[in-house]
N, C-alpha and C positions, 0 to 999 in steps of 0.2 A: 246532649243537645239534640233537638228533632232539627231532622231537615226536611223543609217547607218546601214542598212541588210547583215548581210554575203553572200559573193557572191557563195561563195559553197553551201552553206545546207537554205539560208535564213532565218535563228536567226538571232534575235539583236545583232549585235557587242559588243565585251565587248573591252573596252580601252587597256588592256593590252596585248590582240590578235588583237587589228586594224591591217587591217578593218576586222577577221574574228571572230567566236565567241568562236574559240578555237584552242587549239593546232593541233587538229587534221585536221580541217578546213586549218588548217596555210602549215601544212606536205602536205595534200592532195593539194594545190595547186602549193607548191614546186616539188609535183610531174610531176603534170601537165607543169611546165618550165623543168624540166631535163628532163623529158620523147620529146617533140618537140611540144609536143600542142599546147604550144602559141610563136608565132611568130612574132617578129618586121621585119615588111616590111622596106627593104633598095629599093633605087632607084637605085642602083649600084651591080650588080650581083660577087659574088666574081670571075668567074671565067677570066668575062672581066678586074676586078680590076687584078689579077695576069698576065694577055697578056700584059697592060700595061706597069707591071714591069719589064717586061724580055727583053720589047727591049730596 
């Protein structure tokens, strides 16, 4: 079996915080989506999506 690195601090993962190796791990990355740091690229800009809709 490989064991998976936590992607914040780089500990071993533990199963019950996959993939991180702890709660705090798990918080600080949640912070990191609500704060804007990580970002899923769209092909489609929202503001051309709303010109669309209006006509």
């Amino acid at each position: 079996m490989t064991t998976l690195n936590c992607p914040i601090c780089g500990k071993p993962a533990i199963p019950v915080y996959h993939p991180f190796c702890s709660r705090r791990c798990q918080l600080i990355d949640l912070g990191h989506w609500l704060g804007g740091n990580y970002k899923i690229p769209d092909t489609e800009s929202d503001r051309d999506w709303f010109k669309e809709t209006e006509d």
